[in-house]
N, C-alpha and C positions, 0 to 999 in steps of 0.2 A: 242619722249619722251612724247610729251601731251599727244598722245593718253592713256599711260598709267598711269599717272597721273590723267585722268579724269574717268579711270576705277578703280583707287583705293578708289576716293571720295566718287564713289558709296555706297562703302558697310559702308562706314562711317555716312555718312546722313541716310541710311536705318536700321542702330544700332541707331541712336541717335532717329527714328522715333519710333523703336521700345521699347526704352527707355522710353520715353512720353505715349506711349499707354499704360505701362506696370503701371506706376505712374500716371496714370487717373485712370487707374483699381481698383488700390492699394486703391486709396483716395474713390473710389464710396464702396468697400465694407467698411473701414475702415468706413464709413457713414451708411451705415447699419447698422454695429456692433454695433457704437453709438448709430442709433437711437436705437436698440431692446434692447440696455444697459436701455437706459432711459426710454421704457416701462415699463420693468420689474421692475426699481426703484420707477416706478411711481406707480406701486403698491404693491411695497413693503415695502414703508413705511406708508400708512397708515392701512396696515394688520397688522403691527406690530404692530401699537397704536390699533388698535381692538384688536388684541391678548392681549394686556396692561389692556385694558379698561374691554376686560373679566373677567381677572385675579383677577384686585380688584374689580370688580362686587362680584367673589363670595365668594372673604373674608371678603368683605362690607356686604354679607348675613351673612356667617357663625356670624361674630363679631352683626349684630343685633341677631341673634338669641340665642348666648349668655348673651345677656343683655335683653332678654326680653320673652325667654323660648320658641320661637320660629320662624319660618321665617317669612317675611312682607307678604302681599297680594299683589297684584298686583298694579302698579298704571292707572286709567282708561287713555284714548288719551286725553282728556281734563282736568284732572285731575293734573293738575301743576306738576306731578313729586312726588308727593306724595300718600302712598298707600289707594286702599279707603275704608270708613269706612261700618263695617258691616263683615256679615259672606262671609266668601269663600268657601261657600257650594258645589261646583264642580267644573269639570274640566276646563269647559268653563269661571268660576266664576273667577275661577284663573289662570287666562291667561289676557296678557295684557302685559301693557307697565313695565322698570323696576323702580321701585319705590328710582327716585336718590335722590330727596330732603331727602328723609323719612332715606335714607343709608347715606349720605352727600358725596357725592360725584358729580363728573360733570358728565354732561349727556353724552350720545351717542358714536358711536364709532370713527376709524378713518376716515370713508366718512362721520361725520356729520349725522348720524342718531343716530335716541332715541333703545335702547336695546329691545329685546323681553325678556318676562320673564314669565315662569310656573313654579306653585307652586304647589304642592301635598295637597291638602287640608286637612289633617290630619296634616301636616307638619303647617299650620298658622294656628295652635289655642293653645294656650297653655294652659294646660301643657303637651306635647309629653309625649303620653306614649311610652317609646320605648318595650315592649314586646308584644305590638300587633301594634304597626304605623309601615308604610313600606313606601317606596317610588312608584308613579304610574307613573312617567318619566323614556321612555327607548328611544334611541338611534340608531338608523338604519344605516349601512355601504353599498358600494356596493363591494361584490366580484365577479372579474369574470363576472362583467355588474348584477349581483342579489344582492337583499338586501338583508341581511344581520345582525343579532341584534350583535350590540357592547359593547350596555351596557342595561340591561335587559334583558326580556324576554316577549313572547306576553302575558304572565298572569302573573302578579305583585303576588308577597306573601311574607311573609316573610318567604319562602324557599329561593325564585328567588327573591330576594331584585332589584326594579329598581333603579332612582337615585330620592334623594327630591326634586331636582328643575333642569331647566334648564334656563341658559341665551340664547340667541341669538343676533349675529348680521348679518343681512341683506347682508352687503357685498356692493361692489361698485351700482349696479345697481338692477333691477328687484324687485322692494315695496318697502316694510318699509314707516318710517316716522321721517321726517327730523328734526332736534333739535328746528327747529324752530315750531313745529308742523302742517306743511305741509304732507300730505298723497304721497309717491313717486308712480307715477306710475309703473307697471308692462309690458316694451314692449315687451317682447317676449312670445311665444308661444312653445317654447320647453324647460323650464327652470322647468322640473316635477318635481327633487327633493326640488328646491326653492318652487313653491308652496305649495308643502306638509308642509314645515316648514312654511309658511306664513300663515296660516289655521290649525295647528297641535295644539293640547291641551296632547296631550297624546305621541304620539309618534315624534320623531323629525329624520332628516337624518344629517348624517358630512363625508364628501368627503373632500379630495384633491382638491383644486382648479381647473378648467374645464372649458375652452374654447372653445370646439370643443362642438356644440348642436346636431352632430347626435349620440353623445356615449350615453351611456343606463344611463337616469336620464335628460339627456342635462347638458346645461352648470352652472355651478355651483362656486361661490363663498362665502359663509352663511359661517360663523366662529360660534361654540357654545364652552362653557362649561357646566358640570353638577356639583350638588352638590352634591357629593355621601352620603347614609345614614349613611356609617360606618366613613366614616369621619368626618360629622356634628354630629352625637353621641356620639363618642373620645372625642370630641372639649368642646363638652355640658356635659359632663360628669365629664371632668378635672374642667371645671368651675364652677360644682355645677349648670348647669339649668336645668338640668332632672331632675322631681321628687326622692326624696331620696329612696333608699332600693331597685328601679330599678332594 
């Protein structure tokens, strides 16, 4: 009889081994899944305070340019947050940081950076004539790995209305400039649609978020908004900042 009793033990320890392996398994993925739970939270909450911080960026615009006939200028990098004084006589002029003091608002987005901000220079002077002012901010997508125009056109008119402003935010990594006004570096080398935006006065790009630097553009996280013309118009229009008979 022992012999058989010691041949039944067997399959009993060799279930119960394979139990354990089965719940080591179990716990090492169930630890992945964690961890990639918690990357992904980890950037997704402060995309959502940049998508926030966009948002009232640009009814922070629209609402100044109701009270004062038209959009701010930019604010300079050393310039406290307020937009600077003088004409914003082109595109380059008006380009720059986003003007938070001058809009009241707090700075920067959810990684702690200060906003990018272009403005149409027809768009910061007031009084907007809307029957020849057009917007010169257009918008680039990629389809299919090609860019793409999403909002605009490569010739601004007022046939092909672009957009009067755009904001920007930087996104976790790759430039910008910190709240604190530190200049962030730039470490990568294949982030081409981030640099375009980091250098763009006219045209700007908006992707999906991108991790992968060998797809067409590289890796990408920039969040923007635009200010579209026919919307800030509406706005200005209900509230009496257009000039009358417009």
């Amino acid at each position: 009889m022992a012999p058989v009793k010691r041949a039944m033990a067997r399959p009993r320890q060799d279930g119960a081994a394979l139990l354990l392996l089965l719940a080591v398994v179990g716990m090492g993925a169930a630890s992945l899944l964690m961890s990639g739970m918690a990357k992904t939270d980890m950037h997704a909450g402060p995309e959502r305070r940049s998508a926030a911080a966009l948002a009232q960026a640009r009814e922070a615009l629209i609402g100044f340019a109701l009270a004062n006939g038209r959009l701010p200028r930019p604010a300079l990098e050393h310039g406290g947050g307020r937009e600077f004084e003088g004409r914003c006589d082109s595109e380059a002029r008006c380009t720059g940081l986003l003007p938070w003091v001058t809009l009241g608002i707090a700075p920067g987005d959810g990684w702690g950076k200060l906003l990018r901000y272009s403005v149409s220079p027809v768009m910061s002077a007031a009084p907007i004539q809307p029957t020849v002012a057009f917007g010169t901010k257009s918008v680039l997508t990629r389809r299919a790995g090609r860019l793409a125009y999403q909002v605009g056109a490569a010739d601004c008119s007022m046939a092909t209305q672009c957009a009067a402003a755009v904001v920007l935010s930087h996104g976790r990594e790759h430039g910008g400039i910190s709240a604190h006004g530190v200049r962030q570096p730039d470490t990568s080398s294949t982030d081409v649609d981030e640099r375009v935006n980091a250098g763009a006065t006219t045209t700007f790009v908006q992707r999906a978020r991108e991790r992968d630097p060998s797809l067409a553009g590289g890796e990408f996280d920039d969040q923007l908004v635009v200010v579209a013309v026919g919307v800030l118009f509406n706005r200005m229009s209900l509230a009496r900042s257009l000039p009358q008979g417009e």
